[in-house]
N, CA and C atoms of all chains as a GROMACS GRO file, in nm:
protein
  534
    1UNK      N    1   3.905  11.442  15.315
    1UNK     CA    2   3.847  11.430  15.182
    1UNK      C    3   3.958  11.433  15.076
    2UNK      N    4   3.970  11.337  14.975
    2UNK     CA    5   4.040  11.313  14.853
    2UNK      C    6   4.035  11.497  14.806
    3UNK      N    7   4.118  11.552  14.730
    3UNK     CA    8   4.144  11.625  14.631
    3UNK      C    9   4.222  11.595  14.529
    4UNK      N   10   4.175  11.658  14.411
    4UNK     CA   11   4.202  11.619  14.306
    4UNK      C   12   4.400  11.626  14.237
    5UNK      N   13   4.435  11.740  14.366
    5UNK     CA   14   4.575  11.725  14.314
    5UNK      C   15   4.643  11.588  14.432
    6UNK      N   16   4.549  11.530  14.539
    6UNK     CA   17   4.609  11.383  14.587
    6UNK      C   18   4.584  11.263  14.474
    7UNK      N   19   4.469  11.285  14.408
    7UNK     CA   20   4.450  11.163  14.262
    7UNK      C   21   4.604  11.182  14.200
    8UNK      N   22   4.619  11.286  14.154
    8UNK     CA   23   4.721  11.350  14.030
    8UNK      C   24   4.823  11.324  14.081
    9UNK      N   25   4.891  11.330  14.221
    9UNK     CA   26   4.988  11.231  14.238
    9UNK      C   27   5.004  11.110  14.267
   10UNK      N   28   4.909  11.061  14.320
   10UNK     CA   29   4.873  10.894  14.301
   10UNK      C   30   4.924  10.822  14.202
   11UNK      N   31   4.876  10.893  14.088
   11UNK     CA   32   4.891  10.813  13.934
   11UNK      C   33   4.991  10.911  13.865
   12UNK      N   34   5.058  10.995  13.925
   12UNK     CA   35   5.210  11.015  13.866
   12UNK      C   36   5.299  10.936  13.916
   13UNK      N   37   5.308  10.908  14.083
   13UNK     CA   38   5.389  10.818  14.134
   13UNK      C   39   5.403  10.690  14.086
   14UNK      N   40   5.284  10.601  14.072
   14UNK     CA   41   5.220  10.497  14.016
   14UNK      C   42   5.316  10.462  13.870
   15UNK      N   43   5.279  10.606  13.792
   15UNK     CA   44   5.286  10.576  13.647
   15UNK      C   45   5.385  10.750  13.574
   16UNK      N   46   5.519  10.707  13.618
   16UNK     CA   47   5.661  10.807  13.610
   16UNK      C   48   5.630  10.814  13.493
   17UNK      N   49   5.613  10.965  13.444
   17UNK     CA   50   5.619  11.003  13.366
   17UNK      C   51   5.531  11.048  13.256
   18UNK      N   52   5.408  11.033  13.301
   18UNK     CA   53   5.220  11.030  13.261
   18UNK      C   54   5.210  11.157  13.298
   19UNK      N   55   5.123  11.245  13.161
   19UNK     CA   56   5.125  11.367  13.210
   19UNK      C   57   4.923  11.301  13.240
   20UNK      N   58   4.912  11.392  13.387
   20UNK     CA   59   4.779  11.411  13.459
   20UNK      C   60   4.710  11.465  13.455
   21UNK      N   61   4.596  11.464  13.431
   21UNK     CA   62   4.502  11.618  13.449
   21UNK      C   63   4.380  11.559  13.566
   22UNK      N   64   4.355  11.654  13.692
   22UNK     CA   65   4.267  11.558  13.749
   22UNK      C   66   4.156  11.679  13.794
   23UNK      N   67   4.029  11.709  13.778
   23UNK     CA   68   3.971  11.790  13.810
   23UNK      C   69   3.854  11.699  13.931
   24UNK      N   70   3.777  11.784  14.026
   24UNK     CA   71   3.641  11.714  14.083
   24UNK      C   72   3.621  11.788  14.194
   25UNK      N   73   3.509  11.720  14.289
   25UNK     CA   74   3.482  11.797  14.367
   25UNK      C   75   3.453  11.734  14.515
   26UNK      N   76   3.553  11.650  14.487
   26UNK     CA   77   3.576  11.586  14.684
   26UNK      C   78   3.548  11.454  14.663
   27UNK      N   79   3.425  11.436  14.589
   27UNK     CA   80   3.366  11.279  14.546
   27UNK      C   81   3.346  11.237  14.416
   28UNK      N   82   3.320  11.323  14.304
   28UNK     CA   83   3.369  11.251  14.143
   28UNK      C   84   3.446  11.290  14.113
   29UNK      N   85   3.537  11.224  14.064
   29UNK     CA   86   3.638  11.345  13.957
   29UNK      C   87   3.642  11.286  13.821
   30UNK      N   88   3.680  11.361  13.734
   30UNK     CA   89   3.780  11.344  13.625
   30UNK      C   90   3.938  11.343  13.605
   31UNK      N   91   3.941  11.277  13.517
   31UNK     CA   92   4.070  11.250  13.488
   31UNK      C   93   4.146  11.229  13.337
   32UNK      N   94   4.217  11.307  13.333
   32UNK     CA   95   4.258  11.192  13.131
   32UNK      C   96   4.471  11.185  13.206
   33UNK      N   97   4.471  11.097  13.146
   33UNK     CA   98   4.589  11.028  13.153
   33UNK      C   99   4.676  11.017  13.021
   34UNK      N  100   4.768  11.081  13.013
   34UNK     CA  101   4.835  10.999  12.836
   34UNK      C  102   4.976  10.942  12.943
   35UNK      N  103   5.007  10.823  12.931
   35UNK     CA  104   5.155  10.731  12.933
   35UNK      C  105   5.132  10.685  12.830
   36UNK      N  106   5.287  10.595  12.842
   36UNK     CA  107   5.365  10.544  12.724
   36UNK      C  108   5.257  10.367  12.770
   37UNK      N  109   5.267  10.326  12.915
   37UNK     CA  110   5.175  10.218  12.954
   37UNK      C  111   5.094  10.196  12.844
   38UNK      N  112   5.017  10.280  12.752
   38UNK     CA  113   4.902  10.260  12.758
   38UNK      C  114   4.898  10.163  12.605
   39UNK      N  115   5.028  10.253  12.559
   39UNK     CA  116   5.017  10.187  12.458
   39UNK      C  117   5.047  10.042  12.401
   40UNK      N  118   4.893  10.017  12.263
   40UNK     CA  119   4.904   9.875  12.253
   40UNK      C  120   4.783   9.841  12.331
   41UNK      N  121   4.716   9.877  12.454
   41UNK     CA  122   4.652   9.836  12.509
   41UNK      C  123   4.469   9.854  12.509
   42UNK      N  124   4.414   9.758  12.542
   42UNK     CA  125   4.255   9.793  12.546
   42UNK      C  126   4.191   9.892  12.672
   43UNK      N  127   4.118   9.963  12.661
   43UNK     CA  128   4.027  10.058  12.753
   43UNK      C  129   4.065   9.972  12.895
   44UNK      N  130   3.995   9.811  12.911
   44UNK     CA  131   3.976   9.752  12.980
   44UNK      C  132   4.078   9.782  13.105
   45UNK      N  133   4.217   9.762  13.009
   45UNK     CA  134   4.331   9.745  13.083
   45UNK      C  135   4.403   9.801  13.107
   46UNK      N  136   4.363   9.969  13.027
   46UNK     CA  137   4.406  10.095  13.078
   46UNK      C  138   4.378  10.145  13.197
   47UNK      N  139   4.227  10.093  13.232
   47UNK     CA  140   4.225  10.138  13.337
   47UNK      C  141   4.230  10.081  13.430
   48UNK      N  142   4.242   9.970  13.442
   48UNK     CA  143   4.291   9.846  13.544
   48UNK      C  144   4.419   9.891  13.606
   49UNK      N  145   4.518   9.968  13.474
   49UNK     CA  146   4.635  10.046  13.510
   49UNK      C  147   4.626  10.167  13.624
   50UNK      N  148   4.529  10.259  13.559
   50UNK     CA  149   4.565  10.360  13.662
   50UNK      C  150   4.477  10.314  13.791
   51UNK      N  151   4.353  10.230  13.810
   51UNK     CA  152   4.303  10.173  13.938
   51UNK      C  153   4.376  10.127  14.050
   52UNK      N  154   4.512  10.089  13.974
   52UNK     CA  155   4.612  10.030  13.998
   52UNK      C  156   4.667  10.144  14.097
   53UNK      N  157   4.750  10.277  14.060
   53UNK     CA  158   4.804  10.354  14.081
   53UNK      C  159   4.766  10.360  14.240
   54UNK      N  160   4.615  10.375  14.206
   54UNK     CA  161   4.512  10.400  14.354
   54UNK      C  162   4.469  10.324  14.429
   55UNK      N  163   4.534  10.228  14.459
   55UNK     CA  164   4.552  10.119  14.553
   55UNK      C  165   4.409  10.115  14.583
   56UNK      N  166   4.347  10.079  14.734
   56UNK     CA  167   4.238  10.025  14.754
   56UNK      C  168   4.121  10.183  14.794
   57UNK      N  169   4.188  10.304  14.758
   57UNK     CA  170   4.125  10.477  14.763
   57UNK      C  171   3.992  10.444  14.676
   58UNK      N  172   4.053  10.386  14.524
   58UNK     CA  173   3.923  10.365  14.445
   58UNK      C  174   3.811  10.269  14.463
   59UNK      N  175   3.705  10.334  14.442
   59UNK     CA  176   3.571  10.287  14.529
   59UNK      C  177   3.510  10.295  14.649
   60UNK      N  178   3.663  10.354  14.752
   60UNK     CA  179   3.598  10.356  14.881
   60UNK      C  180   3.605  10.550  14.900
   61UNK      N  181   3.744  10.594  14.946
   61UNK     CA  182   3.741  10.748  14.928
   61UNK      C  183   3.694  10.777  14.793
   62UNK      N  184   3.711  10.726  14.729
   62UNK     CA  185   3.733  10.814  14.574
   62UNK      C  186   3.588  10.669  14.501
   63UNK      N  187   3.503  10.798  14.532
   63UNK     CA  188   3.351  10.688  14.467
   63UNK      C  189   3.377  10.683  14.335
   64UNK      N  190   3.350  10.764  14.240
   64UNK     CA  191   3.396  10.809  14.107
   64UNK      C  192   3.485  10.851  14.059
   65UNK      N  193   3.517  10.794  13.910
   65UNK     CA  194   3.637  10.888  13.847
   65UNK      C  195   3.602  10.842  13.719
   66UNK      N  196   3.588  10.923  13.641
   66UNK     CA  197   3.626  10.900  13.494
   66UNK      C  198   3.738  10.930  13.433
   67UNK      N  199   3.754  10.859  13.365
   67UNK     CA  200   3.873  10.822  13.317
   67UNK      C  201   3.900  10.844  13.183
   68UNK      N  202   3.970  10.953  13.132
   68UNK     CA  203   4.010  10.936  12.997
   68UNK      C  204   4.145  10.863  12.983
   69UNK      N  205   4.196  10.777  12.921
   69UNK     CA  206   4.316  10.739  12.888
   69UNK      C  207   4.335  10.720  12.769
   70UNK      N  208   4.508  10.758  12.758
   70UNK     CA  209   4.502  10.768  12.594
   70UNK      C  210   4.700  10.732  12.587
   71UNK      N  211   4.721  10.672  12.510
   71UNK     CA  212   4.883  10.692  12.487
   71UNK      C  213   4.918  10.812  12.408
   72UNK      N  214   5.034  10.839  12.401
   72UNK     CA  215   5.123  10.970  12.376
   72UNK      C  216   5.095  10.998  12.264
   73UNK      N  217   5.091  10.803  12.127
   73UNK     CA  218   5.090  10.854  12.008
   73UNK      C  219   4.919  10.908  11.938
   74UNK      N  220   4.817  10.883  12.087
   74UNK     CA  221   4.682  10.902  12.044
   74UNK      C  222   4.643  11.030  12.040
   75UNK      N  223   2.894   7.700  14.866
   75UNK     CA  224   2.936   7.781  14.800
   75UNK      C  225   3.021   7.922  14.771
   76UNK      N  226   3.147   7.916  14.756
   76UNK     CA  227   3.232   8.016  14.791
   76UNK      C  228   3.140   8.143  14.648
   77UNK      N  229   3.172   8.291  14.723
   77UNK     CA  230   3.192   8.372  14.631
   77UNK      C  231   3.214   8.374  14.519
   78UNK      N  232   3.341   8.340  14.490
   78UNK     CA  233   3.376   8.316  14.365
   78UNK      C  234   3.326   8.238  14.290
   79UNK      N  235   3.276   8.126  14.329
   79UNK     CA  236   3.189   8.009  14.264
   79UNK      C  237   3.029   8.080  14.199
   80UNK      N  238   3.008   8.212  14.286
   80UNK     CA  239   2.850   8.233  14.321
   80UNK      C  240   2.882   8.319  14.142
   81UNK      N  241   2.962   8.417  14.160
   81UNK     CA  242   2.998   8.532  14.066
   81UNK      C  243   3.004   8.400  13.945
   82UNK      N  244   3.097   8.296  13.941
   82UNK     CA  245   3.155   8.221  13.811
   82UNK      C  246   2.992   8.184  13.748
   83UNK      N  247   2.910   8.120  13.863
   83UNK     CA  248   2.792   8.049  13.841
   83UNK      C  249   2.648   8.147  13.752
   84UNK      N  250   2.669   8.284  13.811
   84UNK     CA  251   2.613   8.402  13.744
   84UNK      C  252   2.630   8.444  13.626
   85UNK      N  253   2.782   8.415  13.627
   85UNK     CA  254   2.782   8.431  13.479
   85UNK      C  255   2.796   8.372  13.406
   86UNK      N  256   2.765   8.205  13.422
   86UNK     CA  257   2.745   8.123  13.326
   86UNK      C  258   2.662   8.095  13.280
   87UNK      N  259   2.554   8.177  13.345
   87UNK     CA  260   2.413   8.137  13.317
   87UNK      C  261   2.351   8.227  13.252
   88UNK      N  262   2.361   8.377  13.248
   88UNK     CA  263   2.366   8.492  13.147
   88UNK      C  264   2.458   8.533  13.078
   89UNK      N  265   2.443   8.585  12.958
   89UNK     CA  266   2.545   8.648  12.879
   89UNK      C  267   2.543   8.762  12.877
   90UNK      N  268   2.469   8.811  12.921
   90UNK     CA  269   2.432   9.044  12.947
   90UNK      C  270   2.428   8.988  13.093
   91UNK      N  271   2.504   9.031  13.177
   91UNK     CA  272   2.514   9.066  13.318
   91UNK      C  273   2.587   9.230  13.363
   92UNK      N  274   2.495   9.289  13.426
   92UNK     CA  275   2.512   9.410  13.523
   92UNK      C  276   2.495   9.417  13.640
   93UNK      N  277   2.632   9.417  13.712
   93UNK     CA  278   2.622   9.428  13.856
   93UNK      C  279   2.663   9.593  13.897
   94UNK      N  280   2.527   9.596  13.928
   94UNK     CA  281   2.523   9.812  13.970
   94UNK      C  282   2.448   9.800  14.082
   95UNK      N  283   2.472   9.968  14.103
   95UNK     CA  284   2.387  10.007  14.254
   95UNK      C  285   2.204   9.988  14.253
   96UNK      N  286   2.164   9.944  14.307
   96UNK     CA  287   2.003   9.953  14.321
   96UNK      C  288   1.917   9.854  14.199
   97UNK      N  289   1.828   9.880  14.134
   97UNK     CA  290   1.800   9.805  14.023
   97UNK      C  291   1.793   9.874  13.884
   98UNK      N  292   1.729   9.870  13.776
   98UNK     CA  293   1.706   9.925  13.662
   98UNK      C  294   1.602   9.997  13.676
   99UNK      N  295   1.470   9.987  13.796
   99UNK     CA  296   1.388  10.073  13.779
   99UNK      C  297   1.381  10.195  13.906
  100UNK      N  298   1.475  10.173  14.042
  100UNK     CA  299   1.554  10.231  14.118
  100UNK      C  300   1.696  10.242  14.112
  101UNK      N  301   1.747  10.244  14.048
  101UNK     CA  302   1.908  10.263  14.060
  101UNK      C  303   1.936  10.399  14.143
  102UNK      N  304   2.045  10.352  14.238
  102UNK     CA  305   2.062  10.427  14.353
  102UNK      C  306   2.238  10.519  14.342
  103UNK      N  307   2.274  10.531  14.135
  103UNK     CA  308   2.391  10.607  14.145
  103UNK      C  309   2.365  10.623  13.987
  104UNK      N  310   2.412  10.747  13.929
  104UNK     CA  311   2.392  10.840  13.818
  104UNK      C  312   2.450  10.736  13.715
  105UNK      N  313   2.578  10.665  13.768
  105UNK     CA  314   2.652  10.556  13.620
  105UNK      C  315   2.620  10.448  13.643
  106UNK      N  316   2.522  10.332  13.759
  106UNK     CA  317   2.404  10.256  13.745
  106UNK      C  318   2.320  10.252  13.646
  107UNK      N  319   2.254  10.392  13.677
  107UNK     CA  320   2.107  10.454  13.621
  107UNK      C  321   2.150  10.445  13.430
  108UNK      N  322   2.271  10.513  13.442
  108UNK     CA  323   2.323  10.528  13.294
  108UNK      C  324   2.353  10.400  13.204
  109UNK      N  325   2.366  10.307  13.279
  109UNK     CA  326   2.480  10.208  13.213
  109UNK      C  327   2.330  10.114  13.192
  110UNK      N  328   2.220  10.116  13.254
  110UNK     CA  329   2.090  10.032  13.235
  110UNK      C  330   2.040  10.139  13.107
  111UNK      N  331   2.036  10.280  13.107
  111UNK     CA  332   1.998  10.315  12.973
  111UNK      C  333   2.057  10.275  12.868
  112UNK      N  334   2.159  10.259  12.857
  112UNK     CA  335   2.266  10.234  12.748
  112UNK      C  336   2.196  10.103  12.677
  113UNK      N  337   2.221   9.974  12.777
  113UNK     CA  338   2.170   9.862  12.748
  113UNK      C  339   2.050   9.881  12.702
  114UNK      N  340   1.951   9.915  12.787
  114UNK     CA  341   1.858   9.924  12.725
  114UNK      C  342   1.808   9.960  12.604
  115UNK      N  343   1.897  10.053  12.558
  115UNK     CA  344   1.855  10.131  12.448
  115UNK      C  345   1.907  10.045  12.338
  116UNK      N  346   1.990   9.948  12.377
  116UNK     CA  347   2.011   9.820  12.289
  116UNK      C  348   1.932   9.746  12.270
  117UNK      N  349   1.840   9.740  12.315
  117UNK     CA  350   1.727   9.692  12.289
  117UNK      C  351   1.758   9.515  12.324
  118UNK      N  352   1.851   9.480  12.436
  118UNK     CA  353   1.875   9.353  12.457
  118UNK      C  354   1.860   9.353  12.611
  119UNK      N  355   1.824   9.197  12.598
  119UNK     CA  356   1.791   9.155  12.751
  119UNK      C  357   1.891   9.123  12.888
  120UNK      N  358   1.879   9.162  12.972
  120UNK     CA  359   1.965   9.165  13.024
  120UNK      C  360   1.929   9.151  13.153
  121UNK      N  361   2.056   9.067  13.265
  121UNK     CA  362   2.069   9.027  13.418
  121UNK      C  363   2.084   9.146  13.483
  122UNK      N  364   2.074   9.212  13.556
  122UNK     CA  365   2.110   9.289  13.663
  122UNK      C  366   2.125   9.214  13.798
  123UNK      N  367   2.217   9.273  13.891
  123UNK     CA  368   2.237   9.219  14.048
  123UNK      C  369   2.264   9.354  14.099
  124UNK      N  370   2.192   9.347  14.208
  124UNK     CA  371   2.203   9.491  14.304
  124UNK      C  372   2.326   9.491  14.434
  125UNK      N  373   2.444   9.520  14.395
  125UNK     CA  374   2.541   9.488  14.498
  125UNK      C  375   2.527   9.544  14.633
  126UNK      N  376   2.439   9.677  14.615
  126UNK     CA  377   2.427   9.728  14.782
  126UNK      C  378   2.350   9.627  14.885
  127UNK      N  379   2.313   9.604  14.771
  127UNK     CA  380   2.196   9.453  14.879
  127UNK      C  381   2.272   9.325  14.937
  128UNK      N  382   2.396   9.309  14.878
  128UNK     CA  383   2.488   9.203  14.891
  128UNK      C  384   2.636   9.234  14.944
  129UNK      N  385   2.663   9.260  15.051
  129UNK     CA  386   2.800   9.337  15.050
  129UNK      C  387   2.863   9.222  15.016
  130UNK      N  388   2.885   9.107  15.013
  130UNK     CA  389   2.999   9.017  14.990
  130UNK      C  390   3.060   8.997  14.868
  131UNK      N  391   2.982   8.976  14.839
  131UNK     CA  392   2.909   8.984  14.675
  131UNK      C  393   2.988   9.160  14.595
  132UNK      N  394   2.984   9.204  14.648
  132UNK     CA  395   3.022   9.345  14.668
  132UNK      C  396   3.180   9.344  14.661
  133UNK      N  397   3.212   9.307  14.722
  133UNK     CA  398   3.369   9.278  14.767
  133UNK      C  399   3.427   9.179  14.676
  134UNK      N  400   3.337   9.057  14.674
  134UNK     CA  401   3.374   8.963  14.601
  134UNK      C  402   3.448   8.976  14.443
  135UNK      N  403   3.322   9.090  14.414
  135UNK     CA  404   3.351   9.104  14.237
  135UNK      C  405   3.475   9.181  14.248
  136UNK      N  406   3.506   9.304  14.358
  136UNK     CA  407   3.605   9.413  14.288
  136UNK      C  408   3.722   9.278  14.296
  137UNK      N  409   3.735   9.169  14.353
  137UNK     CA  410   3.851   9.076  14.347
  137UNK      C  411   3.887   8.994  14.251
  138UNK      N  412   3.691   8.935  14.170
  138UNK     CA  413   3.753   8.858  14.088
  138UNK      C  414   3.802   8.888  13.968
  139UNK      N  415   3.778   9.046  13.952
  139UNK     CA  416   3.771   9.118  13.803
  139UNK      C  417   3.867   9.232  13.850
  140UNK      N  418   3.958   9.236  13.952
  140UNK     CA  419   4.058   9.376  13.977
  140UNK      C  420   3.967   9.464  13.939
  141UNK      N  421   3.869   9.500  13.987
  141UNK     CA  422   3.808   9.627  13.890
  141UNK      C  423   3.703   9.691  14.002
  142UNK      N  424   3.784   9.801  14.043
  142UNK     CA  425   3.741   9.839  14.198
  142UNK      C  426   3.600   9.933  14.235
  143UNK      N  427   3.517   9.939  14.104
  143UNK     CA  428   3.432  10.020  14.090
  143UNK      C  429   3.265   9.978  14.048
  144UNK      N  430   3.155   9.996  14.085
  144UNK     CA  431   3.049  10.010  13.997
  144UNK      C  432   2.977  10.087  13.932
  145UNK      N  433   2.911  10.052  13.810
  145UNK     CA  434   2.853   9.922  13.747
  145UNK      C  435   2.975   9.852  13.718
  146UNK      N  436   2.936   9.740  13.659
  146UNK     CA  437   3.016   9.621  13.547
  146UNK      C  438   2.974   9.588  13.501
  147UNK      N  439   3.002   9.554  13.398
  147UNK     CA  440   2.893   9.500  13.268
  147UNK      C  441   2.977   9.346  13.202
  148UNK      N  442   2.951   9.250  13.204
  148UNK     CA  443   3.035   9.116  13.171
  148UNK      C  444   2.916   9.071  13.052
  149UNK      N  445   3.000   9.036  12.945
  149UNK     CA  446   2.956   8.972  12.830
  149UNK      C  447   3.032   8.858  12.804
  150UNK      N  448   2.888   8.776  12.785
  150UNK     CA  449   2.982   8.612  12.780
  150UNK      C  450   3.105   8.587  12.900
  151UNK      N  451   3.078   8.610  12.989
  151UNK     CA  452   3.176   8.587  13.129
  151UNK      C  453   3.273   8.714  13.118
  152UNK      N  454   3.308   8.790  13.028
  152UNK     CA  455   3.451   8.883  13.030
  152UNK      C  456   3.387   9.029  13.065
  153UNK      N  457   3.461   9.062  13.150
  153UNK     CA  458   3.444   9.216  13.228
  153UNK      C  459   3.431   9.275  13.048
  154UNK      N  460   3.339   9.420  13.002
  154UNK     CA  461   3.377   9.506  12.956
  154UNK      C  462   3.433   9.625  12.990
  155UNK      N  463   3.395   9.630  13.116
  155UNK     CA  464   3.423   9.776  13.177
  155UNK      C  465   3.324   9.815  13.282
  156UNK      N  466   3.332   9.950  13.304
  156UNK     CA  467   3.247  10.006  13.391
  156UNK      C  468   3.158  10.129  13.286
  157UNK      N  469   3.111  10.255  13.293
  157UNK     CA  470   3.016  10.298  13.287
  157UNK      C  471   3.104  10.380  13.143
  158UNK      N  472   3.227  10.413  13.184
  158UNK     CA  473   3.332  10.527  13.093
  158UNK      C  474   3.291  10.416  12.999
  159UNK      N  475   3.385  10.292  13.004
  159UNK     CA  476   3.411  10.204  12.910
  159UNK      C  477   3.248  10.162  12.822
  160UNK      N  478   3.184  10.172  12.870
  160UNK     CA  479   3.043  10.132  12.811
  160UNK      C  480   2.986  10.274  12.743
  161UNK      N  481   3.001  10.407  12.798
  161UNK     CA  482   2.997  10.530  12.724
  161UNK      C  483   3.046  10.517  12.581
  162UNK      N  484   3.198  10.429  12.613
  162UNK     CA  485   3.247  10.518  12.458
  162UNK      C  486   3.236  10.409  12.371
  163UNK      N  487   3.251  10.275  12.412
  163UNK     CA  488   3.175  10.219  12.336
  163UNK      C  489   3.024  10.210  12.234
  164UNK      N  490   2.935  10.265  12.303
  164UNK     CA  491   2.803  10.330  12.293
  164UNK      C  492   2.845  10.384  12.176
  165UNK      N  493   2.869  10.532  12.232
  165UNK     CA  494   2.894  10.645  12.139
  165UNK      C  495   2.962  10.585  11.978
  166UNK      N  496   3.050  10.492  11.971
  166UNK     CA  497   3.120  10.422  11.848
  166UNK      C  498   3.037  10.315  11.770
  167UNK      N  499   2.916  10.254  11.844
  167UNK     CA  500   2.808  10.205  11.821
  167UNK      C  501   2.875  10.038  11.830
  168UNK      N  502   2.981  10.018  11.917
  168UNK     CA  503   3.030   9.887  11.936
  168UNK      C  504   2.981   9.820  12.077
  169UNK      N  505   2.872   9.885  12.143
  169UNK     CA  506   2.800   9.817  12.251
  169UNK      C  507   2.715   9.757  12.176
  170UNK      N  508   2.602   9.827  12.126
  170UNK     CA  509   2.521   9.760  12.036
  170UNK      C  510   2.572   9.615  11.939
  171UNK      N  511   2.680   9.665  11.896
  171UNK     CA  512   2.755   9.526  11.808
  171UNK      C  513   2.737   9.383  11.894
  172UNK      N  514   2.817   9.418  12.054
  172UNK     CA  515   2.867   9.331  12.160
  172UNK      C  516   2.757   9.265  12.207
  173UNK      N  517   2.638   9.353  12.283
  173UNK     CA  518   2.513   9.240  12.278
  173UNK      C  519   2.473   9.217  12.203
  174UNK      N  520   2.450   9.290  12.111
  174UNK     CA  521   2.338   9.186  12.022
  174UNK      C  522   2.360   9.098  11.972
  175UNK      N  523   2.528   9.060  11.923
  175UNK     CA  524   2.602   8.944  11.926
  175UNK      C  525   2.611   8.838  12.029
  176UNK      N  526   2.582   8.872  12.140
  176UNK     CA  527   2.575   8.768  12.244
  176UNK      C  528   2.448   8.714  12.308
  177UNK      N  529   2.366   8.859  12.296
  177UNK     CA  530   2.208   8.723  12.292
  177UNK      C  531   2.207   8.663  12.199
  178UNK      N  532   2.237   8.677  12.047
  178UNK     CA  533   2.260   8.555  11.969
  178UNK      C  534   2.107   8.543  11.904
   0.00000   0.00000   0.00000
């Protein structure tokens, strides 16, 4: 089963230098994300970013996640 | 008819399309269930497709839209998001803006 500190390095590895926060409970989690990535960018494609991080985990181990994302200067 | 053709053809033909778990009056996952209230509460009409019923179809979309999750919500052919992205939109009152601009 996924845990929430395997998300949190997923999308640190992914995205050097993003501070993580990943809370849940085996099958939803949360998440907020601030990188530098983000900025400039739409919701859409923020999170296309960190989906990214999580290769093909998201949707199959990892059913849910919400997602906060935000850049540094937000 | 390839996949991709099936998804392009779907959404050329509606402009409110939701592809979620189960339907609008069974939905079979909490951000399904949510993302049909939302709309709804927009008071606009709208496609639904039940992907558990379709695995290909299933597979198909997380490819043509990189977007590895359900619901989805596509206006006028363009992904908006999934359930987060349609939340905070909501909440800013720019879902409401988006359909009701696109049923037109």
């Amino acid at each position: 089963m996924m845990q929430p500190e395997d998300i949190k390095q997923m999308i640190e590895t992914g995205l050097p230098g993003a501070r993580v926060s990943v809370t849940g409970d085996g099958h939803h989690f949360e998440a907020e994300v601030v990188a530098r990535e983000f900025t400039g960018k739409g919701m859409l494609q923020r999170h296309q970013i960190v989906y990214r991080t999580l290769g093909g985990k998201m949707g199959n181990e990892i059913h849910a996640l919400s997602l906060r994302t935000l850049a540094p200067e937000e | 008819m390839s996949i991709q053709d099936r998804i392009r053809q779907q959404l050329s033909s509606d402009k409110i399309v939701l592809y979620m778990k189960g339907t609008p009056q069974f939905p079979q996952c909490g951000f399904s269930a949510k993302a049909t209230q939302m709309l709804g509460a927009c008071g606009v009409k709208f496609t639904t497709y039940d992907i558990l019923s379709d695995p290909e179809m299933r597979q198909g979309l997380k490819e043509y839209s990189n977007w590895p999750t359900f619901p989805q919500l596509y206006v006028n052919g363009e992904l908006v998001g999934g359930c987060d992205i349609m939340t905070e939109l909501y909440q800013k009152g720019e879902l409401q803006k988006l359909v009701t601009q696109a049923q037109g």
